[in-house]
N, C-alpha and C positions, 0 to 999 in steps of 0.2 A: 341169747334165748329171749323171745316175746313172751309174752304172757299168755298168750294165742297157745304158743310151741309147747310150752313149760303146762297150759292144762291141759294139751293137745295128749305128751306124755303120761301124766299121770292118770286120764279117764284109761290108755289103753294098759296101762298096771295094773289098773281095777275090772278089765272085758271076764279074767278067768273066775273072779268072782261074780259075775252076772245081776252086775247091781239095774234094781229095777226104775233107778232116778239119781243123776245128778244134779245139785242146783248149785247157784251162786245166791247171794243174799249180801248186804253191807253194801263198800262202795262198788262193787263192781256190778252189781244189779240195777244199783241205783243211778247210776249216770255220774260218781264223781270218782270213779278211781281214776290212781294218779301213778302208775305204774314206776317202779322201784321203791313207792313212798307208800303206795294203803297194801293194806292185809289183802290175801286173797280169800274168802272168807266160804267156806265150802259144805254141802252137807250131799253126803251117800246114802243110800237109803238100799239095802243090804237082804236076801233071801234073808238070811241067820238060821239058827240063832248062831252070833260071833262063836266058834270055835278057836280053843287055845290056840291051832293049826291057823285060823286066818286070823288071828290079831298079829302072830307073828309074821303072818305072810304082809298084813299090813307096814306093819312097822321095816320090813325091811325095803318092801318097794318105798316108802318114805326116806329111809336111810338113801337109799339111791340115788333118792332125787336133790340129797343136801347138796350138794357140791355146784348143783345149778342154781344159776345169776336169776332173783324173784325167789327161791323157794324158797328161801326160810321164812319168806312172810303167808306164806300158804298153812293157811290151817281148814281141817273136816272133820266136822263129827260122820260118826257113823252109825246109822238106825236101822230098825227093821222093823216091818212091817205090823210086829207084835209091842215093841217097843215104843214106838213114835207116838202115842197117844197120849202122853201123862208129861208135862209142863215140868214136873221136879223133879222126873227121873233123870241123873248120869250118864252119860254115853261116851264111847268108847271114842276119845278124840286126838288126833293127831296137832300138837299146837307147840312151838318155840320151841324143835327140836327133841319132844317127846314124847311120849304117848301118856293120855292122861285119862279125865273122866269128868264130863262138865255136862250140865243140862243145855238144851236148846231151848233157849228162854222165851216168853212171851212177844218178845219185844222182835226174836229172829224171825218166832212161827207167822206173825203177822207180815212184816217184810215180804217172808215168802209168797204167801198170799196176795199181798198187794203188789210184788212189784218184783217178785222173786226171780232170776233168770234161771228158764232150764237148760243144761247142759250137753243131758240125753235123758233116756226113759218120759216118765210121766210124771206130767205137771203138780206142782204141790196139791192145787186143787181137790185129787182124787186117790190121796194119799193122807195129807195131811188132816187134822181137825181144825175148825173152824178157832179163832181166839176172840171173845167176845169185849166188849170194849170196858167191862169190869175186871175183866181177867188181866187186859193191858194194864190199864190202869193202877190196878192195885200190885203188879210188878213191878211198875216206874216206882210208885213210890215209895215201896220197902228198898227196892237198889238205892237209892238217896237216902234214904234213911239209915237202912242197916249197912250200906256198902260205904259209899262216899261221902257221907257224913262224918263216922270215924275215923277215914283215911285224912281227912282234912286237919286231925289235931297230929297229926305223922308227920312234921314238920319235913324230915329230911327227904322225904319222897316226892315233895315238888320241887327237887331240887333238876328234876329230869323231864325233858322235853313229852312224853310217853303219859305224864299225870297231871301235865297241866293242860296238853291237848285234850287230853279225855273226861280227863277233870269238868271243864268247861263245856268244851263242846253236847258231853252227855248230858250237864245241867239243861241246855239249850234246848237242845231235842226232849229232854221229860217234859222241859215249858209248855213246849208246843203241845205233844202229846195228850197233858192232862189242860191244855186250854182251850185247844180245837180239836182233838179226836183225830190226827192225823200224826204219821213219820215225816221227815225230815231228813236228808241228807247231811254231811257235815259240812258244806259248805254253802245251806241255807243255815244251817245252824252259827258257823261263822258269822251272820251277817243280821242274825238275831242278838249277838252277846252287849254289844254297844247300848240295846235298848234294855237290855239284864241288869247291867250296872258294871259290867264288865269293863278294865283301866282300855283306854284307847291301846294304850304299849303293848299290851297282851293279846291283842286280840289282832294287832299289825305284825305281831314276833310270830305268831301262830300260821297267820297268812304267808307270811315270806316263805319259814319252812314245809308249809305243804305247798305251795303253789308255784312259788318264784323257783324259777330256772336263769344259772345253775345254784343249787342247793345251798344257803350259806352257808358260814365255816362256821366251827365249834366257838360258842357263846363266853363269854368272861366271869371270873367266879362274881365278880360283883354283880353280874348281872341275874347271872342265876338266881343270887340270893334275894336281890332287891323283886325279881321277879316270881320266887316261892312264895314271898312275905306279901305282895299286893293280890297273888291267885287265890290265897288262904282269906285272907281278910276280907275279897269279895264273896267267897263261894261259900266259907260255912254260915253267915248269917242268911245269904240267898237259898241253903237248900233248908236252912231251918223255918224260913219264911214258905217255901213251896209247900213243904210236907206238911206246915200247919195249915193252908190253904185250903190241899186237896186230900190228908191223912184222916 
């Protein structure tokens, strides 16, 4: 199954529900998806209001689609028309095999706007509300602050490919974000980390796994560790430098 095929299915799961916009956003809008390797990163935008009857009708056409090759990296919030206007509100999102409840944050609304793919329906445009560049902003960097600020004294969680790519890469993109007023791709973001202060190893170990074909094989515990211990040591005094910059 393509990625083509695999959204090709799931928009027609979603016809009886009569959603008024699907979009893409992340990498695949953006020009770097890397199919089997980025998220597929999705939002619906829904008559509603969600009924008990269509969360479960959600949840199951999702279940259906587990068994197929790409889905589990497919994740979609779910909006409606009444709903979509408020930054901090929850929404009903299908992500890592569950259904959960996460806001569409500043950082996606914008994306969409600037560079959003749509799927079917209508454009975020005429739908969505504007995100002002204080709004961005001041998103970016409460995430660094309140998010991955304290995950960086979490020693054992950069022990995994998932927190050191994001880790980084998102510091990269806030860089830009709050120093030029634009998004960023992860693999312009890649190619910003060297001038961050970011070890050359980490930012060539990053590259191989998202880029290089075929995929390398599973990494050495030494390396893991010497490579938690160099990610850590660059990134908390880099995001405590940013957020005093621009907090």
């Amino acid at each position: 199954m393509t990625t083509a095929s695999l959204l090709d299915e799931f928009m027609d799961a979603l016809l009886p529900l009569r959603p008024r916009a699907v979009w893409a956003h992340g990498s695949l809008a953006g020009g770097d998806y890397q199919e089997g390797r980025s998220d597929l990163d999705l939002i619906a935008v829904l008559p509603g209001p969600l009924s008990l009857g269509t969360v479960r009708r959600l949840a199951r056409s999702h279940r259906r689609l587990r068994g197929a090759p790409l889905a589990a990296n497919l994740h979609c919030s779910y909006l409606t028309p009444a709903t979509l206007g408020d930054p901090g509100r929850s929404h009903l999102t299908w992500a890592h095999g569950r259904l959960m409840r996460r806001p569409v944050t500043p950082v996606t609304r914008r994306e969409l706007h600037d560079f959003g793919r749509v799927l079917r329906g209508e454009p975020p445009a005429g739908l969505l509300p504007p995100v002002s560049g204080e709004q961005l902003n001041g998103f970016v960097v409460r995430d660094q602050r309140t998010f991955w600020r304290p995950a960086v004294d979490r020693a054992r969680l950069w022990r995994q490919d998932v927190w050191v790519d994001l880790g980084l890469l998102t510091f990269a993109r806030a860089t830009v974000t709050l120093r030029d007023g634009r998004l960023i791709s992860k693999r312009e973001a890649l190619a910003e980390l060297p001038a961050l202060g970011a070890p050359a190893e980490i930012v060539e170990d990053i590259a191989r796994r998202r880029y290089e074909a075929p995929v390398p094989g599973p990494a050495t515990a030494d390396w893991l560790a010497r490579r938690a211990g160099l990610t850590r040591a660059c990134l908390g005094p880099a995001i405590d430098a940013l957020v005093t910059a621009y907090g």
